[in-house]
NUDRENPA-494952 format. One record per residue (C-alpha): residue number from 1; residue in three letters; x, y, z. Coordinates in nm, 2 decimals. Layout:
<nuzas>
+------+------+--------+--------+--------+
| rofi | dodo |      X |      Y |      Z |
+------+------+--------+--------+--------+
|  NUM |  ala |      X |      Y |      Z |
...
+------+------+--------+--------+--------+
</nuzas>
This chain:
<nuzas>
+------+------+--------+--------+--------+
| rofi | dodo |      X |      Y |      Z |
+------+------+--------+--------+--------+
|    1 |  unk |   1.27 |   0.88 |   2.97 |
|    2 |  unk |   1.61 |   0.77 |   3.16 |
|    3 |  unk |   1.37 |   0.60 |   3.41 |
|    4 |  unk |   1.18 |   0.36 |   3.10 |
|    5 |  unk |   1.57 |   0.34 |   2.98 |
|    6 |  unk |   1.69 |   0.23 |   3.33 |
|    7 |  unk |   1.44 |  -0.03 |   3.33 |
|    8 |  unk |   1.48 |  -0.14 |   2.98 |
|    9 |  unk |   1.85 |  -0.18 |   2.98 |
|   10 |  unk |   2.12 |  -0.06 |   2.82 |
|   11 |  unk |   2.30 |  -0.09 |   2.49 |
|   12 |  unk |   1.99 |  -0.30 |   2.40 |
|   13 |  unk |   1.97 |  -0.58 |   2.66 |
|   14 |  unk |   1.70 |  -0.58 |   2.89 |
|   15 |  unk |   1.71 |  -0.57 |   3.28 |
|   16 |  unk |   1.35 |  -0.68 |   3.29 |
|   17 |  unk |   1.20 |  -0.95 |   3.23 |
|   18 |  unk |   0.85 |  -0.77 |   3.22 |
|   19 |  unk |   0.65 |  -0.87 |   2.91 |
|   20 |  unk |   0.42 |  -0.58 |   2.97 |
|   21 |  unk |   0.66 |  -0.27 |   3.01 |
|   22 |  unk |   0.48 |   0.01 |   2.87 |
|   23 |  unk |   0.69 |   0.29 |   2.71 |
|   24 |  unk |   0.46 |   0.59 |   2.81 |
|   25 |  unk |   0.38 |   0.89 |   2.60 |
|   26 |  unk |   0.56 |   1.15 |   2.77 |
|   27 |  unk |   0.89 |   0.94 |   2.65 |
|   28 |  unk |   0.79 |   0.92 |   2.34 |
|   29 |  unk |   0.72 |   1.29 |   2.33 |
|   30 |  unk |   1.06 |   1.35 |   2.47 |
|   31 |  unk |   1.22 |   1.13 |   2.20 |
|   32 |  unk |   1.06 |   1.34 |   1.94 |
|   33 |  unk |   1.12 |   1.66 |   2.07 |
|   34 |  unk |   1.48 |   1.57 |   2.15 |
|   35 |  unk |   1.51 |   1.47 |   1.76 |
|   36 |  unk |   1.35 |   1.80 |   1.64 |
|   37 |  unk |   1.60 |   1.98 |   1.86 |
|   38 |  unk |   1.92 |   1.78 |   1.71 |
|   39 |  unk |   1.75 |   1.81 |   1.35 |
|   40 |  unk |   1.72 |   2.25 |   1.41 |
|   41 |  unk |   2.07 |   2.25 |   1.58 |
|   42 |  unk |   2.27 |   2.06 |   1.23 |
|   43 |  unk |   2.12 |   2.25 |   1.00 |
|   44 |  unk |   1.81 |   1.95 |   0.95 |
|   45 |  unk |   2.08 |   1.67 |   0.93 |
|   46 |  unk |   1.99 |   1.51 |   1.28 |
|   47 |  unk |   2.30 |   1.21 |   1.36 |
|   48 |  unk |   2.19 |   0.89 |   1.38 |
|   49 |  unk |   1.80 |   0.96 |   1.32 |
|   50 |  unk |   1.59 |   0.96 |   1.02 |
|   51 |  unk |   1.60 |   1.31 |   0.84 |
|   52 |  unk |   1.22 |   1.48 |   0.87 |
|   53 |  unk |   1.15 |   1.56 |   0.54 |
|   54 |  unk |   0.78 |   1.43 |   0.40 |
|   55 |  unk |   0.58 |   1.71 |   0.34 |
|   56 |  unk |   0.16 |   1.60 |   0.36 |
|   57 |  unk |   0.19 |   1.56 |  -0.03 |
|   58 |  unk |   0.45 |   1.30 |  -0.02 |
|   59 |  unk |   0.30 |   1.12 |   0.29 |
|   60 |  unk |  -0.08 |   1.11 |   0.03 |
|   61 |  unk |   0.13 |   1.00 |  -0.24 |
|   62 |  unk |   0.28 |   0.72 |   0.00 |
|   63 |  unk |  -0.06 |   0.59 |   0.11 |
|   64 |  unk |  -0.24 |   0.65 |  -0.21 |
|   65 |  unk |   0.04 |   0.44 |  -0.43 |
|   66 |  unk |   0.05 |   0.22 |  -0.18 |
|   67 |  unk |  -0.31 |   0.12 |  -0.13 |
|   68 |  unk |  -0.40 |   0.11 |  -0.49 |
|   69 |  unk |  -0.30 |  -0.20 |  -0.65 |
|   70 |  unk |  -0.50 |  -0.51 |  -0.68 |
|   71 |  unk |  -0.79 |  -0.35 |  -0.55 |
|   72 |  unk |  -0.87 |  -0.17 |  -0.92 |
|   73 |  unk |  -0.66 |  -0.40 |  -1.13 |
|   74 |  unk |  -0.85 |  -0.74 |  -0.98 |
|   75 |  unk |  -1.06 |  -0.72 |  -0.73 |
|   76 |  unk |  -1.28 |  -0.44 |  -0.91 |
|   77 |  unk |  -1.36 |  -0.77 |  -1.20 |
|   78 |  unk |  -1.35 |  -1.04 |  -0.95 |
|   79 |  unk |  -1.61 |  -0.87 |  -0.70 |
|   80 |  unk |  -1.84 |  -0.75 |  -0.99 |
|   81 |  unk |  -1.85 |  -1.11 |  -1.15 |
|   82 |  unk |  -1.90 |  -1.33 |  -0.90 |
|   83 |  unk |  -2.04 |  -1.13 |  -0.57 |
|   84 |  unk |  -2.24 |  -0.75 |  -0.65 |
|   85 |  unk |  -2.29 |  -0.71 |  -1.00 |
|   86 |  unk |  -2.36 |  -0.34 |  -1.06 |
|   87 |  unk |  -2.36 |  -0.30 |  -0.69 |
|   88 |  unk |  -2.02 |  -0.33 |  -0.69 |
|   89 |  unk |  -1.95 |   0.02 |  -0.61 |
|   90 |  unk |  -2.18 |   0.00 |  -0.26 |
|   91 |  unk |  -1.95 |  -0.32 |  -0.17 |
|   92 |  unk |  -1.69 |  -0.05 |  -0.22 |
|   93 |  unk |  -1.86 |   0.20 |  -0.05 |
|   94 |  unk |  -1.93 |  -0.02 |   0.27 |
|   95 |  unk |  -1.58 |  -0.15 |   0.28 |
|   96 |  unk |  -1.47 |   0.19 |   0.25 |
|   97 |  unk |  -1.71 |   0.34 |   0.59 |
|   98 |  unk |  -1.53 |   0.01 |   0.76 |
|   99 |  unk |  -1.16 |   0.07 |   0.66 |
|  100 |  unk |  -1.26 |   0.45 |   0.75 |
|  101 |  unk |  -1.35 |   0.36 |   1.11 |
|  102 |  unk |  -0.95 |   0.21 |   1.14 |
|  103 |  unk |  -0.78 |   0.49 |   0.96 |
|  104 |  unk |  -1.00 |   0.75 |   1.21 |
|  105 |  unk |  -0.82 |   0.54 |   1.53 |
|  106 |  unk |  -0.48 |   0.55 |   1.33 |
|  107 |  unk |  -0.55 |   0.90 |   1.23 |
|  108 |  unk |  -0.57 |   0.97 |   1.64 |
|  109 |  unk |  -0.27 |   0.75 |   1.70 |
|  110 |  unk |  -0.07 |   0.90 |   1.47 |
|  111 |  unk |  -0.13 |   1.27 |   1.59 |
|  112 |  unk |  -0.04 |   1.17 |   1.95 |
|  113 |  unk |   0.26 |   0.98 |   1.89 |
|  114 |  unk |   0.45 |   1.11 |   1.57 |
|  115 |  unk |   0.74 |   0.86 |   1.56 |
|  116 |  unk |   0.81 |   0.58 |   1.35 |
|  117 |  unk |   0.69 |   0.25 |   1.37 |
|  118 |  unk |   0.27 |   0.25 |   1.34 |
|  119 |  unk |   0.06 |  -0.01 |   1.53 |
|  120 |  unk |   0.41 |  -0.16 |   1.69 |
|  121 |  unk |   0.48 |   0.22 |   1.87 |
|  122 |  unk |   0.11 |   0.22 |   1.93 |
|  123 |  unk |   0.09 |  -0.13 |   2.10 |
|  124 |  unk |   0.39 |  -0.04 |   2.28 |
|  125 |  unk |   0.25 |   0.28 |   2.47 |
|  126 |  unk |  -0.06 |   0.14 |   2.55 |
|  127 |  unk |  -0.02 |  -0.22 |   2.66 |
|  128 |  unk |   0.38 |  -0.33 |   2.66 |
|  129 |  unk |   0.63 |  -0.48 |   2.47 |
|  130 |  unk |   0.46 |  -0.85 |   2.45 |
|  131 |  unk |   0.14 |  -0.70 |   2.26 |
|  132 |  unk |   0.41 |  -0.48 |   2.08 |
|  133 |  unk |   0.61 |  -0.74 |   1.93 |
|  134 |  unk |   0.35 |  -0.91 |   1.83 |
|  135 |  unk |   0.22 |  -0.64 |   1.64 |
|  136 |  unk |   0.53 |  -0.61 |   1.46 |
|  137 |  unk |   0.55 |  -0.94 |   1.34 |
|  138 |  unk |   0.16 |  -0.87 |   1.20 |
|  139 |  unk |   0.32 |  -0.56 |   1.03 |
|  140 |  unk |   0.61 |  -0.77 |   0.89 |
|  141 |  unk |   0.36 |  -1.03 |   0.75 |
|  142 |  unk |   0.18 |  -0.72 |   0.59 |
|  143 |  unk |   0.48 |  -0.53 |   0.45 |
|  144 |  unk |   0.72 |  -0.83 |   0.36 |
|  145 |  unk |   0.45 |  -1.09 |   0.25 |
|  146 |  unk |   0.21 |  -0.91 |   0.07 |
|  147 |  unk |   0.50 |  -0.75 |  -0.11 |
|  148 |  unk |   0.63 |  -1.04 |  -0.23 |
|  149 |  unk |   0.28 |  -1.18 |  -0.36 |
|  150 |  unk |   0.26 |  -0.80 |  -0.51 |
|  151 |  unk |   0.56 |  -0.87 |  -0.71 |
|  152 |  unk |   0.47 |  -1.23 |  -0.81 |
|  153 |  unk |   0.11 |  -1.16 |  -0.91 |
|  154 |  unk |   0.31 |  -0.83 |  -1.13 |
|  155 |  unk |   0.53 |  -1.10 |  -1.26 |
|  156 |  unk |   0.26 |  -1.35 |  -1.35 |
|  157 |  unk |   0.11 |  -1.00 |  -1.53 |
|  158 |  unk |   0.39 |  -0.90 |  -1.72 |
|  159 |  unk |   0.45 |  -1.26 |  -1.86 |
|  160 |  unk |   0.05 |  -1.26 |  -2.00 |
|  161 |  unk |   0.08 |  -0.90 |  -2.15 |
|  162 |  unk |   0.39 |  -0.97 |  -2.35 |
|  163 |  unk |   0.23 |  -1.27 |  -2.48 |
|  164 |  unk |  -0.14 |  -1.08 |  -2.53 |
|  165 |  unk |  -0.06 |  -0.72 |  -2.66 |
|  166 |  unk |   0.33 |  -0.76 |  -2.75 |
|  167 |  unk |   0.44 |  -1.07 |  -2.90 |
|  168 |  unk |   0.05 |  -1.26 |  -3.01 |
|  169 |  unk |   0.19 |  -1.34 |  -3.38 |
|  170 |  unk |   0.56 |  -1.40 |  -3.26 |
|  171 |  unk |   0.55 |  -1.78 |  -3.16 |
|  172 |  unk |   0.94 |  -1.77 |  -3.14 |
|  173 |  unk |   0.95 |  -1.44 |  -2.91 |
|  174 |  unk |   0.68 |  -1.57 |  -2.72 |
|  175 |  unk |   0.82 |  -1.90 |  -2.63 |
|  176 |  unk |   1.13 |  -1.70 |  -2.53 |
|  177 |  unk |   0.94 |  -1.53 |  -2.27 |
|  178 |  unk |   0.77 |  -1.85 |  -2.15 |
|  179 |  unk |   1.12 |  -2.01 |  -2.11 |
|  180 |  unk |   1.27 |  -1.79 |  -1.98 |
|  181 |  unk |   1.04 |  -1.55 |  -1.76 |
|  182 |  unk |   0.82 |  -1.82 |  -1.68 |
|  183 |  unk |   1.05 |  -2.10 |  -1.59 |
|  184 |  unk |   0.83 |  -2.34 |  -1.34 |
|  185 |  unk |   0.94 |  -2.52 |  -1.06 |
|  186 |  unk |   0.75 |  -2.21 |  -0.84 |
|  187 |  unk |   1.02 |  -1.97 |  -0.99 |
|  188 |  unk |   0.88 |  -1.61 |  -1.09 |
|  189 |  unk |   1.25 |  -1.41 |  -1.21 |
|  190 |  unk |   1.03 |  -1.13 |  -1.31 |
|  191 |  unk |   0.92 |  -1.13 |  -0.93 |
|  192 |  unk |   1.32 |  -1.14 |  -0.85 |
|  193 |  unk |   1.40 |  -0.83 |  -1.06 |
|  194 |  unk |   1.11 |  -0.58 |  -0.91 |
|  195 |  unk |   1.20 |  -0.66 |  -0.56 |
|  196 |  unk |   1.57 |  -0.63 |  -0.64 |
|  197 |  unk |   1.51 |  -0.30 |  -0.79 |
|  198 |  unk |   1.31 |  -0.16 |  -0.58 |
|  199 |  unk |   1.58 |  -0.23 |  -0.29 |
|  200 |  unk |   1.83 |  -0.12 |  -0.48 |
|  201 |  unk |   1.64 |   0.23 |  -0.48 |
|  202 |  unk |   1.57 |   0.25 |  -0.16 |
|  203 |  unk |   1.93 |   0.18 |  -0.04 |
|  204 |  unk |   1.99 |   0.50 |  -0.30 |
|  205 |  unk |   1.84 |   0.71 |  -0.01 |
|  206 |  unk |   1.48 |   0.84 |   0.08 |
|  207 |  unk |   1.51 |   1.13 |  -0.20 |
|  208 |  unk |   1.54 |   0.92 |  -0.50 |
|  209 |  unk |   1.28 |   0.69 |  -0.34 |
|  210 |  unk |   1.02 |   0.94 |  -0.26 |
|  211 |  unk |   1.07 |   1.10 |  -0.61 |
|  212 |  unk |   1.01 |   0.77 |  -0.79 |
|  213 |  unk |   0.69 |   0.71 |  -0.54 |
|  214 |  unk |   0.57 |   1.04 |  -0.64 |
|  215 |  unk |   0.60 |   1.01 |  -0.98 |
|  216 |  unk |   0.46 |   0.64 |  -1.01 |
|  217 |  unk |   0.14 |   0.75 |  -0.77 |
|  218 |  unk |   0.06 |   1.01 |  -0.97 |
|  219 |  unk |   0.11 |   0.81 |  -1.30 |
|  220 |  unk |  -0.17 |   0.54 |  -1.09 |
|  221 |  unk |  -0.41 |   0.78 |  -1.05 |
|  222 |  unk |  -0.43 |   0.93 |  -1.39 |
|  223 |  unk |  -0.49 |   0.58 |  -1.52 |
|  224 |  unk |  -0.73 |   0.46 |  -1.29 |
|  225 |  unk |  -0.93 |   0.83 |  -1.39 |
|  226 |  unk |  -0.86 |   0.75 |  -1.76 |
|  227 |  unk |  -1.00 |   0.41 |  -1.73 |
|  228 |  unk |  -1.38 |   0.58 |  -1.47 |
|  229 |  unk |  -1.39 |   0.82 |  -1.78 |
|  230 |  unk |  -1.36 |   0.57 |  -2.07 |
|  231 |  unk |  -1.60 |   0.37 |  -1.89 |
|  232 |  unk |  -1.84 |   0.66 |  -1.81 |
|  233 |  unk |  -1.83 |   0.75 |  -2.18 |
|  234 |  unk |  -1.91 |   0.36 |  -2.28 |
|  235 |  unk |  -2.17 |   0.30 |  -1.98 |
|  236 |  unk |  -2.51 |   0.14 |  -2.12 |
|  237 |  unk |  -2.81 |   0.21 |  -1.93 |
|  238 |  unk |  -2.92 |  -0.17 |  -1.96 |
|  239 |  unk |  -2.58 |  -0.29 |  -1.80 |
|  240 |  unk |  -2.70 |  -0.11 |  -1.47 |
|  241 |  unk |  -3.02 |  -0.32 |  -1.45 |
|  242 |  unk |  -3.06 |  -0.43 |  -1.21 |
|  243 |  unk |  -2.88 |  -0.28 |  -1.02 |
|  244 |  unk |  -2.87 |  -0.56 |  -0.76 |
|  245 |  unk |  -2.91 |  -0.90 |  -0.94 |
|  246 |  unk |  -3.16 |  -1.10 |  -0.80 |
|  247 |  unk |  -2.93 |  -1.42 |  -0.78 |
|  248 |  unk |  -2.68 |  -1.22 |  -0.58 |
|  249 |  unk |  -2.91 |  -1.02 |  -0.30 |
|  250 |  unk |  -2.81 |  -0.75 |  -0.05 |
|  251 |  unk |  -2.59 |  -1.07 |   0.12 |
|  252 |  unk |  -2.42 |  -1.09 |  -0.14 |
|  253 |  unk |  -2.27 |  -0.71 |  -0.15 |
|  254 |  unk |  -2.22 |  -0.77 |   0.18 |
|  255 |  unk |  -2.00 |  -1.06 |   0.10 |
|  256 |  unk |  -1.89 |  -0.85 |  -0.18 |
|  257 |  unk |  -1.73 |  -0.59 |   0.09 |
|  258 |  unk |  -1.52 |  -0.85 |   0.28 |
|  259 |  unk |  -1.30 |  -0.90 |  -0.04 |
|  260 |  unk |  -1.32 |  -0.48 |  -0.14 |
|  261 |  unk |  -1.17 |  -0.42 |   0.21 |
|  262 |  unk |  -0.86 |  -0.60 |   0.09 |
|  263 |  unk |  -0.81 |  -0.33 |  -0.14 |
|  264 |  unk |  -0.76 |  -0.10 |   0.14 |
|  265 |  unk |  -0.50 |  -0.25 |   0.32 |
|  266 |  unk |  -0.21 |  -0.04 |   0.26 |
|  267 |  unk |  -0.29 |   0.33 |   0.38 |
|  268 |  unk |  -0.15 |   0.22 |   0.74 |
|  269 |  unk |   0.21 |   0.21 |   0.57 |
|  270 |  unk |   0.20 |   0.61 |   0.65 |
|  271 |  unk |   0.23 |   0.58 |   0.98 |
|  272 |  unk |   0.58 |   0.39 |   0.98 |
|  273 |  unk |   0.68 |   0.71 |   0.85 |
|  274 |  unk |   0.58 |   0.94 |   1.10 |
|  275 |  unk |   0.98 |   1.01 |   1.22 |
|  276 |  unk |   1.04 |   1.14 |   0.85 |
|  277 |  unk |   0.72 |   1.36 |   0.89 |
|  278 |  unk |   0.80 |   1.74 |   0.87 |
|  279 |  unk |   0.48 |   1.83 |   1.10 |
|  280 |  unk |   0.36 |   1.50 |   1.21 |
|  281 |  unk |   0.09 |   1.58 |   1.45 |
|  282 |  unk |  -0.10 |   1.80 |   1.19 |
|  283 |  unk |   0.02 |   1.66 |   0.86 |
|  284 |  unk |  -0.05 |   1.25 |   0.94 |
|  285 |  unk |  -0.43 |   1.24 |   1.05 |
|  286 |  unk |  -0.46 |   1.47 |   0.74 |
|  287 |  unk |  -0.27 |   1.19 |   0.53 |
|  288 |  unk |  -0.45 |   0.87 |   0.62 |
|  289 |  unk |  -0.81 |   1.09 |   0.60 |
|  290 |  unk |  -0.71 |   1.21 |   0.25 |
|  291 |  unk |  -0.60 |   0.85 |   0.14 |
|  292 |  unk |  -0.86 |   0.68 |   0.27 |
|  293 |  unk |  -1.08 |   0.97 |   0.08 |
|  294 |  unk |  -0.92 |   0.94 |  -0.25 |
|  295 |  unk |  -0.91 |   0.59 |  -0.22 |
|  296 |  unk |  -1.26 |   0.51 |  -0.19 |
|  297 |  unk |  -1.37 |   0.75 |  -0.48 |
|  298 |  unk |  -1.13 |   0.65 |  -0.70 |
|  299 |  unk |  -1.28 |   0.23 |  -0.66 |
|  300 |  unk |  -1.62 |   0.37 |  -0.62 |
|  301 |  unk |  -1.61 |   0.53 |  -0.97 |
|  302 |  unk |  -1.42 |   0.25 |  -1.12 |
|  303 |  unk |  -1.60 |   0.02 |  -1.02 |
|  304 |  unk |  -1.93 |   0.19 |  -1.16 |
|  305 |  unk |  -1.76 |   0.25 |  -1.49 |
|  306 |  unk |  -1.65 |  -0.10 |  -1.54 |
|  307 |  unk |  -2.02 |  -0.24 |  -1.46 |
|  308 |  unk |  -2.15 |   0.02 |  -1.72 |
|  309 |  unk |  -1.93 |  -0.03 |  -1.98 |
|  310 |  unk |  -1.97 |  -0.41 |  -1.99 |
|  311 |  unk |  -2.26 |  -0.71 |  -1.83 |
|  312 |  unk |  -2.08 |  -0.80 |  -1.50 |
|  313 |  unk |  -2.15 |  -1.13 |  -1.68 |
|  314 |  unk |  -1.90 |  -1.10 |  -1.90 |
|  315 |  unk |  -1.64 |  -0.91 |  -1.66 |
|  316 |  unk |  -1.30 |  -1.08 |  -1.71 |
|  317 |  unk |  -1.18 |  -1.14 |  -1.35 |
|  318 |  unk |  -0.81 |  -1.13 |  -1.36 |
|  319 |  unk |  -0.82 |  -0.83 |  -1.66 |
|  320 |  unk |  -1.14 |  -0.66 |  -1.62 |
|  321 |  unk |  -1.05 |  -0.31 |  -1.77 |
|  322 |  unk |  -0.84 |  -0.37 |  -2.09 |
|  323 |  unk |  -1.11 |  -0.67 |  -2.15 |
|  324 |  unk |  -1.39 |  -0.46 |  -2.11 |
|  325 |  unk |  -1.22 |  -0.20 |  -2.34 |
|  326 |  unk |  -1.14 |  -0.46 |  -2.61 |
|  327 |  unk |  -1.53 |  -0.57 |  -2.60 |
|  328 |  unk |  -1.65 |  -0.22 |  -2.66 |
|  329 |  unk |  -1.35 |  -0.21 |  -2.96 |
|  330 |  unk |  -1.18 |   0.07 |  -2.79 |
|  331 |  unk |  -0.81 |  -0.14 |  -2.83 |
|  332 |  unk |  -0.65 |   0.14 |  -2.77 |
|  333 |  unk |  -0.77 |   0.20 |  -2.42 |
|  334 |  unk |  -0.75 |  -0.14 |  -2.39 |
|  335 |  unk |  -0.37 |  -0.16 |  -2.44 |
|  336 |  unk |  -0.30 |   0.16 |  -2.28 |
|  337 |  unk |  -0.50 |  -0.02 |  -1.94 |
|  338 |  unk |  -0.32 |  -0.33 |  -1.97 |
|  339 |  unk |   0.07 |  -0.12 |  -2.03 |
|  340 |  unk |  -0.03 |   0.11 |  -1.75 |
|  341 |  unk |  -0.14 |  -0.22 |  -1.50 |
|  342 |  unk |   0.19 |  -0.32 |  -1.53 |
|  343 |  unk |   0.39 |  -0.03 |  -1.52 |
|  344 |  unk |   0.26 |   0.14 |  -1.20 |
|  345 |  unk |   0.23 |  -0.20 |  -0.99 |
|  346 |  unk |   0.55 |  -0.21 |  -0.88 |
|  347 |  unk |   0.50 |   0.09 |  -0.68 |
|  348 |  unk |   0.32 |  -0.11 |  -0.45 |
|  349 |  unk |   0.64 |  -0.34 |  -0.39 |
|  350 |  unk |   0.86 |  -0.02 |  -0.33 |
|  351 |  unk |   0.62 |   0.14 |  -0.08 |
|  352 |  unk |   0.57 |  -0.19 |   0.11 |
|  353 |  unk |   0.96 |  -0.21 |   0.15 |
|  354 |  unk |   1.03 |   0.14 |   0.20 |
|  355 |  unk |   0.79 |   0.07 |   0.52 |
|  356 |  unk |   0.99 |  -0.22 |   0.66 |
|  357 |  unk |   1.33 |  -0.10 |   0.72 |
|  358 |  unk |   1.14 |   0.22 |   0.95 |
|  359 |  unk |   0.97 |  -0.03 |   1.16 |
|  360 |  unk |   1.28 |  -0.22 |   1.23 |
|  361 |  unk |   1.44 |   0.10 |   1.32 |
|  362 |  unk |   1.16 |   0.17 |   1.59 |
|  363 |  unk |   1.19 |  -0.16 |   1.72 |
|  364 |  unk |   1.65 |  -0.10 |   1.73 |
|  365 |  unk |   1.55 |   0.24 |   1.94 |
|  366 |  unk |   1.33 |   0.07 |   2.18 |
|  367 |  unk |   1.60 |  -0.27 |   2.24 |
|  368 |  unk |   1.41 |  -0.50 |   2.09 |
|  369 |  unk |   1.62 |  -0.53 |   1.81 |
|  370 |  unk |   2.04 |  -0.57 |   1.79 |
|  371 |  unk |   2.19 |  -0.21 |   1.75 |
|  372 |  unk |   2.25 |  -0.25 |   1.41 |
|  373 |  unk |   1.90 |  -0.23 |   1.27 |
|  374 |  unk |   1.86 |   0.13 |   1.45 |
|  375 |  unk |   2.20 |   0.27 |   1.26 |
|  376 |  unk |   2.12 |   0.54 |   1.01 |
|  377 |  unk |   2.34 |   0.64 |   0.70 |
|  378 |  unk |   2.40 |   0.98 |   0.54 |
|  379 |  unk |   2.13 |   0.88 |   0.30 |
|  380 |  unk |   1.86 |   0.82 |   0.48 |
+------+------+--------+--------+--------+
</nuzas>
């Protein structure tokens, strides 16, 4: 470790100007174990490093709420309707075996090298700090970027629901919410606010956060099952057939699997959080198998209850469920889909930024970053 160290520099600036310095395992490993040892010899409060204190529930919950987002709430209508039909759920399926095949190499990764920092630590023990950074700045893009289209496309949604289940007879109220939520000029406010917040509850310290991620997963999950069951209980036979429309063709689920594999980008975000692991090299392979499980049964069975319950004809791309529910007269359901699609989105937002701030920290530790983004706080 003192010999990567000597080589990388000190207090952050490098000696080297090698773009392919490797930092090899056995440091990493010594980094860990060093941080274990600190952590057992405070009483679990190890200075200056991020607490360990995920336990394989909380890392699921992470990669589950994290994960699920658009993938049921659009791309579940938008797939259905215009690539697979009915054979929505094998687009799923295949996406799934693909997105499987990364998460097994991550799941190997992860086991190996418990620290934070994901495909940047990875990069960085295998082929330097070039291939390294660049990987970071692919993570950034990932965890910042999609983020922020998250939170638009959740303010965009809470505009349309006020205006379609709240306020439909209240032209006053309703242009209120146009003017004032909906502004123009590219402006989303409602974008603003759920990025704001969600900051604002991480900077309240990993506790609070991983409660509130906890809670809002969990909350996710029981609607997408509430929405497969209603569908299951409205499925018509004749919706189902075929079962591969002749226009569309097996190229066509194929295509149909390109788009679904968006909707499983996401899971990766657990192993930025391998350094807050309690027992990292048994408890993250587990974490990004069970997501990736969970997360492929949970699409596969919504997507076959939203082709059953309604002709993928008719499928409403951008609000497939509560549409489908309203067609079937089950308004009800229909508004609890919609309330529920807007509540637990923001998750997403949260999870992606909870995952930023760890790989900056990663990237402080190894010099690549000033100082400052490596400094921890009593919080977390």
């Amino acid at each position: 470790l003192h010999h990567y160290q000597s080589q990388r520099g000190s207090d952050a600036m490098p000696q080297t100007s090698n773009p392919w310095l490797k930092k090899p395992l056995w440091a990493l490993s010594i980094e860990v174990s060093d941080h274990n040892a600190e952590e057992q010899n405070n009483g679990g409060e190890g200075q200056g490093h991020i607490k360990r204190h995920l336990t394989l529930v909380d890392l699921v919950s992470i990669g589950v709420g994290g994960t699920i987002g658009s993938g049921i709430f659009v791309l579940c209508g938008m797939v259905a309707h215009v690539f697979s039909g009915p054979a929505t759920c094998i687009s799923w399926i295949i996406a799934g075996a693909a997105a499987c095949l990364s998460g097994i190499c991550y799941a190997e990764l992860a086991g190996r090298i418990p620290a934070e920092g994901s495909s940047y630590t990875y990069a960085l023990a295998s082929m330097g700090e070039l291939p390294a950074t660049i990987a970071a700045a692919c993570l950034t893009l990932e965890y910042a970027v999609s983020g922020a289209a998250v939170a638009r496309s959740w303010g965009d949604k809470v505009v349309l629901w006020l205006q379609r289940q709240i306020l439909v007879n209240e032209e006053d109220a309703s242009n209120w919410v146009q003017t004032y939520l909906q502004p123009g000029y590219n402006l989303n406010p409602m974008a603003f606010c759920v990025c704001v917040a969600s900051v604002v509850l991480l900077m309240d310290g990993v506790k609070e956060s991983k409660r509130v991620t906890n809670f809002f997963t969990a909350t996710k999950v029981g609607l997408v099952l509430f929405m497969s069951v209603g569908g299951f209980i409205l499925t018509r036979k004749e919706n189902l057939v075929p079962f591969v429309p002749p226009q569309f063709g097996a190229s066509s689920v194929l295509r149909g699997s390109t788009s679904c594999f968006f909707g499983y980008l996401g899971y990766d975000e657990v192993c930025c959080l391998g350094g807050e692991s309690l027992n990292p090299k048994r408890d993250m392979p587990l974490a990004i198998l069970w997501t990736l499980g969970i997360v492929t049964s949970l699409y596969v069975a919504a997507s076959l209850a939203l082709t059953g319950m309604q002709p993928y004809q008719n499928i409403d791309e951008m609000s497939a469920f509560p549409n489908a529910f309203h067609e079937n007269n089950v308004h009800w359901a229909a508004q609890i889909a919609a309330f529920g699609e807007v509540f637990t989105l923001p998750v997403v937002v949260l999870i992606s930024l909870m995952a930023q701030p760890r790989l900056q920290y990663a990237m402080a530790q190894d010099g690549l970053l000033p100082p400052i983004f490596g400094k921890v706080d009593p919080t977390g």
